[in-house]
C-alpha positions, 0 to 999 in steps of 0.5 A, spaced: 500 500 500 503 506 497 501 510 503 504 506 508 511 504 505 517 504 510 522 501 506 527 500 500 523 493 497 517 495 498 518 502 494 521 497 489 514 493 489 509 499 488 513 502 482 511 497 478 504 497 480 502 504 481 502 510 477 502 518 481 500 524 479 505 527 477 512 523 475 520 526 475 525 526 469 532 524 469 534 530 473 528 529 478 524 535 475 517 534 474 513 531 469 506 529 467 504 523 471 496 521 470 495 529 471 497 531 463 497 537 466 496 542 471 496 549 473 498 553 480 495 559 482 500 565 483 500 566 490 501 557 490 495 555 494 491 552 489 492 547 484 487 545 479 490 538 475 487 535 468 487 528 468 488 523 462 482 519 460 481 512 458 485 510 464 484 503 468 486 499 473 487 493 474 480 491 476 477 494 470 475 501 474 476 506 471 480 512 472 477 519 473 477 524 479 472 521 484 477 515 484 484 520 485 480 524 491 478 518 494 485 515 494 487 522 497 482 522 502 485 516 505 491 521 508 486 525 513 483 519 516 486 520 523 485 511 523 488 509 518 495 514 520 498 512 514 505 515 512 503 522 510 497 524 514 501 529 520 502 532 512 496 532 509 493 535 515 498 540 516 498 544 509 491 541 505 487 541 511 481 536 510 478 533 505 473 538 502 479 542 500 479 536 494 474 536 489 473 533 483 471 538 478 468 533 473 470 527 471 476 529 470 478 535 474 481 535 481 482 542 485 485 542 490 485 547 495 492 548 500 490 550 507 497 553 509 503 554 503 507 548 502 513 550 496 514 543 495 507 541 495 508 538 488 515 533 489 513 531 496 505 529 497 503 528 490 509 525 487 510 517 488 507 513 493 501 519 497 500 521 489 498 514 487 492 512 484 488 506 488 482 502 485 476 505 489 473 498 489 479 495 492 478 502 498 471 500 499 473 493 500 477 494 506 485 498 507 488 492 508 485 488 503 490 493 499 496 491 504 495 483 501 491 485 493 494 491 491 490 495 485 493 501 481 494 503 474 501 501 473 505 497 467 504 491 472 498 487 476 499 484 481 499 476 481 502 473 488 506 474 495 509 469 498 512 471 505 519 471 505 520 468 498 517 472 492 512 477 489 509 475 481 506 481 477 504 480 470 503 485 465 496 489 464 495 490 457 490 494 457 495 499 461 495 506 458 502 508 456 502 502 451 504 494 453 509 494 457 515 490 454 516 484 459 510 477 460 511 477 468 516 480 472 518 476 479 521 479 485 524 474 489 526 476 497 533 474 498 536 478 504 544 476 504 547 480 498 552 475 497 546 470 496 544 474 491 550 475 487 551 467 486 544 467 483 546 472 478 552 468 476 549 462 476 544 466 471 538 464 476 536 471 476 536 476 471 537 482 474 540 485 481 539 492 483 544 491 490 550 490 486 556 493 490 562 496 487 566 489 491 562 485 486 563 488 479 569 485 478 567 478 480 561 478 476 563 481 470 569 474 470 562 471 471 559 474 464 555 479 469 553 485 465 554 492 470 551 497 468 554 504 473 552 511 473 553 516 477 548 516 482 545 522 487 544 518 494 547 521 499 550 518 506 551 520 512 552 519 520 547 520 525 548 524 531 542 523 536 544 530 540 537 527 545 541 522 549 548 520 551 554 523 549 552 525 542 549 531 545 556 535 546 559 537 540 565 536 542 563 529 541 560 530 534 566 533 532 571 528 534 566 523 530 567 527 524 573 528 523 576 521 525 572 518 518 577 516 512 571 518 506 576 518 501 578 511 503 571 509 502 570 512 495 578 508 493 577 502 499 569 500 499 566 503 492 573 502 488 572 509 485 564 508 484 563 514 487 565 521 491 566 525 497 559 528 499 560 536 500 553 538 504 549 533 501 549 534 494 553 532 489 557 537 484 552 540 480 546 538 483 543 545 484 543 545 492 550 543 491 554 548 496 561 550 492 564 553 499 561 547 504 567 544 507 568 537 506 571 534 513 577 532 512 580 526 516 584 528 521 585 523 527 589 528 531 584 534 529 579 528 533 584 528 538 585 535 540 578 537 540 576 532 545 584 533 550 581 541 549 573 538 551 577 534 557 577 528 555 583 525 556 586 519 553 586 513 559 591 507 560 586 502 558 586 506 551 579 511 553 577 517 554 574 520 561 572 526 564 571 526 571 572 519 572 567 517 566 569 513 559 567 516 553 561 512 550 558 511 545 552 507 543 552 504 535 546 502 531 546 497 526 543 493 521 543 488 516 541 492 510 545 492 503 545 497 498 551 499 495 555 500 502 552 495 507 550 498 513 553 494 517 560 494 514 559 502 515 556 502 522 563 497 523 567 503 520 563 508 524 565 504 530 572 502 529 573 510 527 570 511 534 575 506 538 581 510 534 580 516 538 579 513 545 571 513 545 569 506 546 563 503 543 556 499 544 553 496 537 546 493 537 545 490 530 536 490 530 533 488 523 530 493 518 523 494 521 527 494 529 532 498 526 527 504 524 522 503 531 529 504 534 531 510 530 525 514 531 525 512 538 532 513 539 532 510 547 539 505 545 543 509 539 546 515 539 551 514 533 548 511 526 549 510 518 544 512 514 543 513 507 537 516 502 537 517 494 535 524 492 530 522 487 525 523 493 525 531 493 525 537 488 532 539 485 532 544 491 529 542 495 531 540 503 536 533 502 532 528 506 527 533 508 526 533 516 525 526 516 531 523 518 537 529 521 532 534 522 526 532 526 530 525 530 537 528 532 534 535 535 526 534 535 527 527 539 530 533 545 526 534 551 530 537 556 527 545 554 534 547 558 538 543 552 543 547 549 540 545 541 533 548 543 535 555 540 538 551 534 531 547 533 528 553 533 532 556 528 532 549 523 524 551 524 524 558 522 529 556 515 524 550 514 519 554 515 521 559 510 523 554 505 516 551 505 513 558 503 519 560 498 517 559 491 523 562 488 528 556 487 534 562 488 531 564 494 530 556 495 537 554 494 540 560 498 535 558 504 537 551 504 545 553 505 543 556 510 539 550 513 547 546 510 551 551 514 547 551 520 548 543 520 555 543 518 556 549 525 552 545 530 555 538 526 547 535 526 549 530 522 556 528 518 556 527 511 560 521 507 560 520 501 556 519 494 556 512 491 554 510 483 548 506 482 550 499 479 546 494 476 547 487 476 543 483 469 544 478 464 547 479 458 540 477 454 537 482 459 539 489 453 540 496 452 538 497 459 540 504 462 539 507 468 536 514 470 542 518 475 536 519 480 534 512 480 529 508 485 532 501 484 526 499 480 525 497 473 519 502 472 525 507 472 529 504 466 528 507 460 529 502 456 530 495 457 529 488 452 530 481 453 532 476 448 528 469 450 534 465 446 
């Protein structure tokens, strides 16, 4: 159910079955989706979309604007709490601000200025269109039978082993190109690589830089292309030893970013200066890259009074420097957890000694948000999923868990929480995207200032497929998805 997605694979899944509003190009600009057009009115609160006719889903209903306002509609039921409704709440207000014009015009009314309205609430997963007979039956018979109008219609799940879609002729961008497509669940990435040697699987999004060279020995086609996903550690300035800057400081600077781009991506990828790669348009030309530097990390926590112990650990007052690591099991391009190992090693190097807990996917998220055990974390997030200068990450993660999980109204990072609202505020309300960007600097430089997060690097996407899988090429802002590949085609031979 695209309202209610929380990870990699499950965005993966409803790209094939769902289509949006509106869609985004090779550089994540906005473009016709099911909406073939739209207008904005001046002052940027009223939006009225015209849709394409001769629509269908899956099912046999048919596509029009009641069905487009019902699928909206799900974000405000305060029951249902899908993944957009703090969202939709806050900036449309209520149902009645959506109307279906006629059958195939939809309105809709903002109740606050949201500048990104568009790329964040109507591009993707709270923009798709489901079948209104699939609602009326019920939210989660979605969950287990999901209904859209993508190239794709869903055929089986099974638990665990794999997810069959076939294609839907009657789609309305033309019949796409493949009989069925089948997703299998394979959790281990090396597991996942030996299928593709073997030539059980056709096609792999989870190729990492260590796996090129072994499958193209295999006769493994990858294809690469500089990607927009950016990574970074993860400070919970809430608890722990991560609230004094020092510390963050200290993290920061012990890192070797450099040798994770030659060592790790074997050159498939870059340094991160801000978050956002060289001419993306939020890239930052005079935001400082933090260099490595174990003796800057050492200086700073001698000069904080954390002194080097004989057991190898910093203390202060008769108290070790701790810090508590979270870890998981997730492989993209980077595993997670050989990050979180290096964040961890990093850490040791310096004199802070370490605690990991590794949760699976779905503990992993209940504990960052939460943020009761971790105070140190890697994280990773493709910029395909905001406007080209929009807020990198959005609040979703640095924003709102490292300072809004922060109770104590004596802490000293409330004045800067208030000062992040005030520039989100701003940058939600700005239209302009030269004042946008400038917003956002401001918004990279405070971060940099107060070392909210710490960046890392930019990795390439890399896709692992068979040779009789052909002409296959990749968008830079790729989601990892099939239905973002401009063209593909299988040789049956």
């Amino acid at each position: 159910d695209p309202v209610f997605h929380r990870d990699v694979g499950s965005t993966r899944a409803m790209a094939y079955m769902y289509d949006s509003l509106v869609e985004t190009d090779v550089d994540t600009e906005l473009i016709p989706g099911l909406a073939h057009d739209w207008e904005i009115t001046d002052d940027g609160m009223n939006y009225t979309f015209h849709l394409e006719e001769g629509v269908m889903f899956h099912d046999g209903e048919e596509f029009n604007a009641e069905a487009m306002k019902m699928a909206l509609d799900r974000n405000f039921d305060e029951s249902l709490n899908t993944n957009f409704y703090d969202d939709f709440t806050q900036w449309v207000g209520s149902p009645d601000n959506i109307t279906a014009a006629d059958e195939y015009t939809l309105e809709i009314q903002l109740e606050s200025l949201y500048a990104r309205f568009l790329h964040d609430l109507l591009h993707g997963y709270s923009g798709s269109a489901v079948s209104p007979a699939a609602l009326e039956s019920g939210d989660m018979n979605v969950h287990s039978n999901p209904v859209g109008t993508g190239p794709y219609q869903f055929t089986e799940f099974e638990p665990d082993s794999q997810l069959v879609m076939d294609r839907f002729d009657d789609y309305w961008r033309g019949t796409p190109g493949l009989d069925r497509i089948r997703v299998r669940v394979i959790p281990e990435q090396s597991v996942q690589m030996a299928e593709l040697e073997a030539g059980n699987a056709d096609i792999s999004f989870s190729v990492q830089a260590l796996d090129v060279e072994r499958l193209e020995d295999a006769g493994v086609n990858v294809t690469s292309q500089p990607g927009l996903t950016a990574t970074w550690i993860s400070f919970n300035c809430g608890k722990g030893h991560t609230q004094e800057l020092a510390v963050r400081q200290a993290i920061a600077h012990s890192v070797d970013r450099e040798a994770i781009v030659s060592e790790l991506l074997l050159g498939f990828g870059e340094v991160s200066s801000g978050g956002a790669v060289e001419g993306w348009p939020r890239y930052h030309d005079d935001f400082p890259v933090t260099p490595y530097d174990p003796d800057e990390a050492g200086r700073i926590l001698d000069e904080a009074g954390w002194e080097m112990g004989d057991n190898g650990y910093r203390e202060r007052d008769g108290e070790t420097l701790t810090v508590n690591v979270l870890s998981t099991q997730l492989e993209r391009q980077l595993s997670y957890g050989l990050m979180n190992e290096l964040i961890q090693e990093s850490c040791e190097s310096i004199g802070i000694q370490t605690e990991m807990q590794t949760m699976e996917w779905g503990a992993y998220l209940d504990e960052f948000r939460a943020g009761e055990f971790w105070e140190v974390s890697f994280h990773a997030q493709n910029a395909a999923f905001v406007d080209a200068v929009g807020a990198q990450l959005g609040d979703t993660f640095w924003n709102v868990n490292q300072l809004y999980n922060i109770e104590d109204e004596n802490h000293h990072l409330i004045p800067v929480r208030e000062e992040m609202d005030e520039l989100y505020e701003r940058l939600d309300a700005e239209i302009d995207d030269d004042e946008r960007i400038a917003i956002w600097r401001e918004i990279q430089d405070l971060t940099k200032e107060h070392q909210l997060i710490s960046w890392l690097v930019h990795w390439d996407a890399l896709v692992g497929h068979s040779p009789r899988v052909q002409n296959l090429s990749i968008k830079p802002a790729m989601q990892y998805t099939l239905a973002n590949v401009w063209e593909i085609t299988v040789d049956d031979d």
